[in-house]
N, C-alpha and C positions, 0 to 999 in steps of 0.2 A: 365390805361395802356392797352395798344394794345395788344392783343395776339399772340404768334409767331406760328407760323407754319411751321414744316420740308418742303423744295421744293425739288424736286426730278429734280437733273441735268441733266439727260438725255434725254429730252422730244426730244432737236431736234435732236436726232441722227438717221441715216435712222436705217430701220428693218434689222434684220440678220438673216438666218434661211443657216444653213448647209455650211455656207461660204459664200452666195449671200446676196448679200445687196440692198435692197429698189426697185430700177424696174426691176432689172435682178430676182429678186425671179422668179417674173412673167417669165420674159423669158426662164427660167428653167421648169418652170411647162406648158409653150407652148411647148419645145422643148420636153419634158417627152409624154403628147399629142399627136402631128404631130408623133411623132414615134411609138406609140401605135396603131395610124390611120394606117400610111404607112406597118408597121408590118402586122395587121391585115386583111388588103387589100390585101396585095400580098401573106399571107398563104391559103388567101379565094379562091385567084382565079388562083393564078401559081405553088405554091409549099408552102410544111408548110417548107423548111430547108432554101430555098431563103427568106421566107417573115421572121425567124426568124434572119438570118444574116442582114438584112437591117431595123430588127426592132431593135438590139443591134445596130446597127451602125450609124442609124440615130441619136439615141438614146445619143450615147456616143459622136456623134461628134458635135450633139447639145447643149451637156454640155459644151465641149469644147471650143466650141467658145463662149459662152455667159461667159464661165469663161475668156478667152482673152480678149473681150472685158470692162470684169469689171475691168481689170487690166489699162485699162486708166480712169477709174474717172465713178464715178454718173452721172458727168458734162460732157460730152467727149467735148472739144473746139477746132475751128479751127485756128491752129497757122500760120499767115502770118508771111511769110520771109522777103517781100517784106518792102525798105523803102517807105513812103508815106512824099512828100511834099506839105503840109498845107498851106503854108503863100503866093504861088501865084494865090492860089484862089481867084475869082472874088464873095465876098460874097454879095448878095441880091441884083446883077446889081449894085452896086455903080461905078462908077469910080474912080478910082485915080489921083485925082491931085495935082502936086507939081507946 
């Protein structure tokens, strides 16, 4: 007899960490980043009270949107409105004759 072995169902589900799921992790931890950067650039060279509002801000509004954006799918797809008619296409040069 074969042996069985427990299989663990979840293999294909994407990653989750803090609410982000699978490639937006990533774009959270860009947006964590770029703001860190832009922060730290602008206390360096204009103001530390300007580069700390723009380092919270880039910050927050780069969660923001990468959180909107995961609110359409893993998958984001472009949905056409438009109808397409198929059947008076001319396929591979053939002609029609009746």
């Amino acid at each position: 007899m074969a042996k069985q072995f427990p299989v663990y169902k979840g293999l294909q589900k994407p990653l989750i960490f803090r609410g982000f799921r699978g490639k937006f992790i990533y774009w959270g931890i860009g947006s964590l980043l770029a703001g860190l950067v832009i922060g730290a650039l602008t206390m360096s060279l204009v103001n530390m009270w300007l580069g700390a509002i723009l380092l919270i801000g880039s910050i927050t509004g780069g969660l923001l949107f990468t959180a909107s954006r995961q609110k359409k799918g893993l998958h984001t797809k472009t949905r056409s409105k438009k109808i397409y008619i198929l059947n008076q296409i001319n396929h591979y040069g053939r002609k029609n004759t009746i």
